[in-house]
C-alpha positions as CSV (number, residue, x, y, z in Angstrom):
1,X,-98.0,85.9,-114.1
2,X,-95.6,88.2,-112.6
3,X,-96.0,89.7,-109.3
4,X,-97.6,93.6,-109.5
5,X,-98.8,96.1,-107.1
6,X,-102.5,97.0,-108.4
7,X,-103.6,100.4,-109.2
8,X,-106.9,99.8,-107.2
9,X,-105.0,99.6,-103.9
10,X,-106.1,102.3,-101.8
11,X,-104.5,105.6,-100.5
12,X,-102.8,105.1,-96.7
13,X,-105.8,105.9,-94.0
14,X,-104.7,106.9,-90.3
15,X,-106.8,107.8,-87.3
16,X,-106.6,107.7,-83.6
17,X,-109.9,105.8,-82.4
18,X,-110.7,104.6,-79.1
19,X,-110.2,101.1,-78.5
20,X,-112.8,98.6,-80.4
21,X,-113.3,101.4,-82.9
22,X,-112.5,100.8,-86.3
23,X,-110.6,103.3,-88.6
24,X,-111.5,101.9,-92.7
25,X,-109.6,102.8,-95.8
26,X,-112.0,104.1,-98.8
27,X,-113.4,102.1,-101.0
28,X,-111.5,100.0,-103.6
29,X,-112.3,96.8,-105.9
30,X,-109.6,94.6,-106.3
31,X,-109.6,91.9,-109.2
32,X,-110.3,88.3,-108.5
33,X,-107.6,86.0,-107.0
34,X,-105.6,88.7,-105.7
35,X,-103.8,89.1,-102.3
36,X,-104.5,92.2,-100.2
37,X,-101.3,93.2,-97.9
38,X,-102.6,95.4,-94.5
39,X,-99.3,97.2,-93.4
40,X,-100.2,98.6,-89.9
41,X,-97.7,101.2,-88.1
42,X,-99.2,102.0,-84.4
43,X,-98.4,104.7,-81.7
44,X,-98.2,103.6,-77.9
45,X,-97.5,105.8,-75.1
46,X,-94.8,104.1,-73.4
47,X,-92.2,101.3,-73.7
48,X,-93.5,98.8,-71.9
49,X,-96.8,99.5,-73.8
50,X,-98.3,96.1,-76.3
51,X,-101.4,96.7,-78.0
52,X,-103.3,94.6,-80.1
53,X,-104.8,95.3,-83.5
54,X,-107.0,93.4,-85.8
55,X,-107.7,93.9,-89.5
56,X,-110.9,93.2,-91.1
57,X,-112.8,93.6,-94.3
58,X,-114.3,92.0,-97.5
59,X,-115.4,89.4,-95.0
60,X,-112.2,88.1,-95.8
61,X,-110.5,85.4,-93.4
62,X,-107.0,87.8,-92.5
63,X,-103.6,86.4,-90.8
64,X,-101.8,88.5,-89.1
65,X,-98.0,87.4,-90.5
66,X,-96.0,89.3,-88.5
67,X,-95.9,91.7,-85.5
68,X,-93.9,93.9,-83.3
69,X,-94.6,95.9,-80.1
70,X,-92.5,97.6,-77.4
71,X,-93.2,95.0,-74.4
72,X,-90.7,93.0,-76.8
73,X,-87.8,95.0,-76.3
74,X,-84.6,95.8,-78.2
75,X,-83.5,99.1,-79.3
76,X,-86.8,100.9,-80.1
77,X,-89.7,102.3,-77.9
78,X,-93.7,103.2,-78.0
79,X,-94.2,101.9,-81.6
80,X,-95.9,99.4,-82.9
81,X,-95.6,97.5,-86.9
82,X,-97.8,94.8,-88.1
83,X,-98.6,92.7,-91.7
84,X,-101.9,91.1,-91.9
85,X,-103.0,89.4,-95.4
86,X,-105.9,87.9,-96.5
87,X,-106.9,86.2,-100.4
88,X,-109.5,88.1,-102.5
89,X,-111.1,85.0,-104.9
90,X,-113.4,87.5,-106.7
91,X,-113.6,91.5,-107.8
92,X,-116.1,93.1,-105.7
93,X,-116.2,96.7,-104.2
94,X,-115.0,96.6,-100.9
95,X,-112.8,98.3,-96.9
96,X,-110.3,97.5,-94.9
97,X,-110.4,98.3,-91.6
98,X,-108.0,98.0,-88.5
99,X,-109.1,98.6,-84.6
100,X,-107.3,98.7,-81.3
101,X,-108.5,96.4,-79.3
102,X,-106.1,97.4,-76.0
103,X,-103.6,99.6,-75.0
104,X,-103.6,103.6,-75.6
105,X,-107.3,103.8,-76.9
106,X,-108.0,107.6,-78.6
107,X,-104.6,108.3,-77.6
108,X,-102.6,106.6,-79.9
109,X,-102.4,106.8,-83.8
110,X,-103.0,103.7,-86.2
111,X,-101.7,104.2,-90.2
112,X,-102.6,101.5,-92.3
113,X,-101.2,100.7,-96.2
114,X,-103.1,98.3,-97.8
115,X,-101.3,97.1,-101.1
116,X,-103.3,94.7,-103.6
117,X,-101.2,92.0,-105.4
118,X,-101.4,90.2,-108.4
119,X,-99.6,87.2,-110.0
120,X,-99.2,86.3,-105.7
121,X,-99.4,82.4,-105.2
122,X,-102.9,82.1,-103.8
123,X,-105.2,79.5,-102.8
124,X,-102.6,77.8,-100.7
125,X,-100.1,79.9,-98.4
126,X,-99.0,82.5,-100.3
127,X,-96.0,84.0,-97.5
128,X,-93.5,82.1,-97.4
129,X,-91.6,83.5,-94.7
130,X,-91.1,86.7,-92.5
131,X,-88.8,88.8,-90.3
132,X,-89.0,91.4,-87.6
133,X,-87.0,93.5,-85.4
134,X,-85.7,96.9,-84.2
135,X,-82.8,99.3,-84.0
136,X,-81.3,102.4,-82.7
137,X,-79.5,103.3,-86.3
138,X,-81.7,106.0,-87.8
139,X,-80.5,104.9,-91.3
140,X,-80.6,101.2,-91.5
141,X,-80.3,98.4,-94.6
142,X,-81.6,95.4,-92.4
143,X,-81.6,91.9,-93.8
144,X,-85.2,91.3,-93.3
145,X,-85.4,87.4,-94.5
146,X,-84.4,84.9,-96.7
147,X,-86.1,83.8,-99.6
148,X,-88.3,80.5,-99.9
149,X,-89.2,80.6,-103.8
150,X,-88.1,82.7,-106.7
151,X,-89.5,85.4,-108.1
152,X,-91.0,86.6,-105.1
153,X,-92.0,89.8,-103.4
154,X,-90.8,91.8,-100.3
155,X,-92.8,93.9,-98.0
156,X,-92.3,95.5,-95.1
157,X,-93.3,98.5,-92.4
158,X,-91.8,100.7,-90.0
159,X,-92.2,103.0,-87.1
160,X,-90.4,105.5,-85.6
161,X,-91.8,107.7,-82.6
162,X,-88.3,109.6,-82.8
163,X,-89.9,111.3,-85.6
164,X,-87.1,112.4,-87.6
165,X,-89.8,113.2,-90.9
166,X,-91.1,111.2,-93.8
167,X,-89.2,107.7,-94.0
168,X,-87.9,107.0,-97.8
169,X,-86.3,104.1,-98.9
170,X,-84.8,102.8,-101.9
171,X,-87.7,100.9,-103.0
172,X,-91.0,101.6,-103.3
173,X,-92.2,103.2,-100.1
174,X,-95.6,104.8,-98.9
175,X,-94.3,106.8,-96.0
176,X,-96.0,109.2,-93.4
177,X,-95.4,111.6,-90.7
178,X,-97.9,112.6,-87.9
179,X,-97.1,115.1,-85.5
180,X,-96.8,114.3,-81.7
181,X,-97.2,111.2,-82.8
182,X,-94.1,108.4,-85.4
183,X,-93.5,108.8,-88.5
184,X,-94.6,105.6,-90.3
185,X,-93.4,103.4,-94.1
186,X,-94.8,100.8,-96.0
187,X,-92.7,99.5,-98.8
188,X,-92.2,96.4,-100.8
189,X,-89.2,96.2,-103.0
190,X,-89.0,97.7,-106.5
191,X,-88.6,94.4,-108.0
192,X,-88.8,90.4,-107.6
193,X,-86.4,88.6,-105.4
194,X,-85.1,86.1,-108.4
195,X,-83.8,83.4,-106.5
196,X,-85.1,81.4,-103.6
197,X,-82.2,81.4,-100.6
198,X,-81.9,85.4,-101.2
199,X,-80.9,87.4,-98.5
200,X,-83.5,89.9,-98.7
């Protein structure tokens, strides 16, 4: 089965809760033995500034795959990105949620994407591998990662607290702009990586 975004993911949901409060998307059901994708874009107050979030729901087991905070460094500041999955075996209503659990509590905005995949490779480990980074370029191509199997599927998020609007991209992005706040994207790419070894 090829690999499809599902018209039950839900709509991008965004608050700014105190710490160990959760903010939780709508309601969706996702079909059996898909994977559920948790693209998380976080505001921070400073550059020296980590925060830690968690994702729950569906009392799903979720991984968190890959993160990135400002106490890291590099060429970005008060932003934080984050991918957590987890592996839905049956079709059942169901949230996501995602919660602060320090740094910047009710000052700090959290958007969350959450994008349900069919035709993934689940019941073992469906990621095969993952990048992260940051730049000073406002319009940037990065090479993200390189491919582990064929056929497979990109995703990836973004923050920017110098707020220069809506991100787009030349996939398929869900982007977001909050004043006072970053501008925020979640995207996967229009189409399969063919071959494994793919600079994607």
């Amino acid at each position: 089965m090829a690999i499809a975004i599902n018209g039950s993911s839900p709509i991008r949901f965004t608050g700014t809760p105190a710490n160990n409060v959760d903010i939780t998307s709508a309601s969706f059901t996702p079909p059996s033995d898909s994977l559920l994708v948790a693209c998380v874009s976080a505001d921070t107050n400073g550059n020296a500034d980590d925060i830690t979030i968690s994702v729950s729901g569906g009392s799903l087991t979720w991984t968190n795959r890959v993160e990135r905070d400002p106490g890291e460094g590099g060429g970005h500041q008060a932003g934080h990105c984050s991918i957590w999955t987890a592996e839905q075996p049956t079709s059942t209503a169901m949230t996501v949620s995602a919660r602060r659990t320090a740094g910047d509590g009710s000052t700090g905005r959290i958007s969350v994407k959450v994008y349900v995949v069919t035709g993934a490779d689940v019941g073992g480990d469906p990621i095969g591998t993952v990048g992260e980074g940051s730049s000073v370029t406002n319009d940037i191509t990065p090479n993200a990662y390189t491919s582990t199997v064929n056929n497979s599927r990109g995703f990836g998020c973004a923050s920017d607290w110098n707020q220069l609007g809506v991100p787009v991209s030349t996939d398929t992005e869900d982007g977001a702009d909050y004043a006072g706040a970053l501008s925020a994207v979640s995207l996967h790419k229009a189409a399969d990586t063919a071959t494994s070894g793919s600079t994607v």
